[in-house]
C-alpha positions in Angstrom: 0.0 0.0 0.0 1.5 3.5 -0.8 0.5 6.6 1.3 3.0 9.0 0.4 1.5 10.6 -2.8 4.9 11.6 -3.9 5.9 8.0 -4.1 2.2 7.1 -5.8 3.1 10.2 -8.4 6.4 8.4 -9.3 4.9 5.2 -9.4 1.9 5.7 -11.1 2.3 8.8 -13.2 -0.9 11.0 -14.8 -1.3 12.4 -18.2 -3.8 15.2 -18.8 -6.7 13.6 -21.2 -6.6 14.9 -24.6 -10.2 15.6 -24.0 -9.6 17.9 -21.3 -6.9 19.3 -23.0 -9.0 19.6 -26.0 -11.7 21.6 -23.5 -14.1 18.9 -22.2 -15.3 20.0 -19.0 -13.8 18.3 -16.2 -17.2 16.0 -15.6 -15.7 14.0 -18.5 -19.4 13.1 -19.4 -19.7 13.2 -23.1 -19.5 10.2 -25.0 -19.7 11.4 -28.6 -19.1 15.7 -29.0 -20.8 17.9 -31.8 -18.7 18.7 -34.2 -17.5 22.6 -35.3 -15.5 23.5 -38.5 -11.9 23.9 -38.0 -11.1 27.6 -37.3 -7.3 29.0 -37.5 -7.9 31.9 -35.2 -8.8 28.6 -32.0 -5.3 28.1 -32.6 -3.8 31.8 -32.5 -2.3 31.1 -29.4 -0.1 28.0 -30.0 3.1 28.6 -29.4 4.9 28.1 -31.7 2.5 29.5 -33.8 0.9 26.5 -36.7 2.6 26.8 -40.2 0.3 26.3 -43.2 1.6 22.7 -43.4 0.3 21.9 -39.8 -3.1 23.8 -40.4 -3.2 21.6 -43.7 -2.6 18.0 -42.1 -5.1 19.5 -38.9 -7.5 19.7 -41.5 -6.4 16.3 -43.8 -7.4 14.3 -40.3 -10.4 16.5 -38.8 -12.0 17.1 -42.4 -15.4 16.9 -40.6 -14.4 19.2 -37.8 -13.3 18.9 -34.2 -15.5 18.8 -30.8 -17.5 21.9 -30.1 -17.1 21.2 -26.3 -19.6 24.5 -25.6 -22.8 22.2 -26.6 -23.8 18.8 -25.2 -23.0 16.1 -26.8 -25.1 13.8 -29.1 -28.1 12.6 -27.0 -27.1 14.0 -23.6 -29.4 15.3 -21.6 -29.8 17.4 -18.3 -30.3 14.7 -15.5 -33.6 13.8 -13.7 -33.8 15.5 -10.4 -34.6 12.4 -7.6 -38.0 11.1 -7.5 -39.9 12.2 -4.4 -42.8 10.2 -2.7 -43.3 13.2 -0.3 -47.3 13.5 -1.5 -47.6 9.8 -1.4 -47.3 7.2 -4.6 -48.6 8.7 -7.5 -48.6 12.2 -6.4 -51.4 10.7 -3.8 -51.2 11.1 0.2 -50.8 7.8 1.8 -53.9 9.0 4.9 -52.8 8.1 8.4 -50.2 5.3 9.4 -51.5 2.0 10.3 -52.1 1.4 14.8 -51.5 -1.8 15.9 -54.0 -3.3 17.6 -52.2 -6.0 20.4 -53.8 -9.8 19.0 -55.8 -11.5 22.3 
């Protein structure tokens, strides 16, 4: 067993997810993305900046686009708040507990 997280870090070393990289939020909760046209100005800010070879092969392997990680993803959908029985199955009040009635 390994406690000292130092040691674990050594041991068992992380990567960042390309996903995450790429922008996924951190929930890590969509299975297939939407898909955006490539844009050059996302990439302004690679340093070094992308030479018109690298923007050509980005777009030879994403010809369809890349993830647009601002919308859901195919067939996600906001989660279903807990069920609540608080008025009773139904929607119905269940009416006063049961008494016991001691057997002679």
């Amino acid at each position: 067993m390994i406690t000292d997280m130092q040691v674990c870090r050594a041991a068992f070393p992380f990567f960042a997810s390309p996903r995450i990289v790429a922008g996924m939020p951190l929930t890590h909760d969509i299975a297939r993305c939407q898909l955006k046209p490539l844009d050059r100005a996302d990439y302004a800010g690679v340093i070094p900046p992308l030479t018109d070879e690298q923007w050509g092969r980005l777009q030879a392997v994403f010809p369809e686009g890349v993830c647009d990680y601002g919308r859901p993803g195919f067939g996600q959908e906001a989660s279903v708040p807990w069920m609540t029985f608080e008025d009773g199955p139904g929607g119905m009040p269940l009416g006063d507990p049961p008494v016991s009635v001691p057997l002679s």
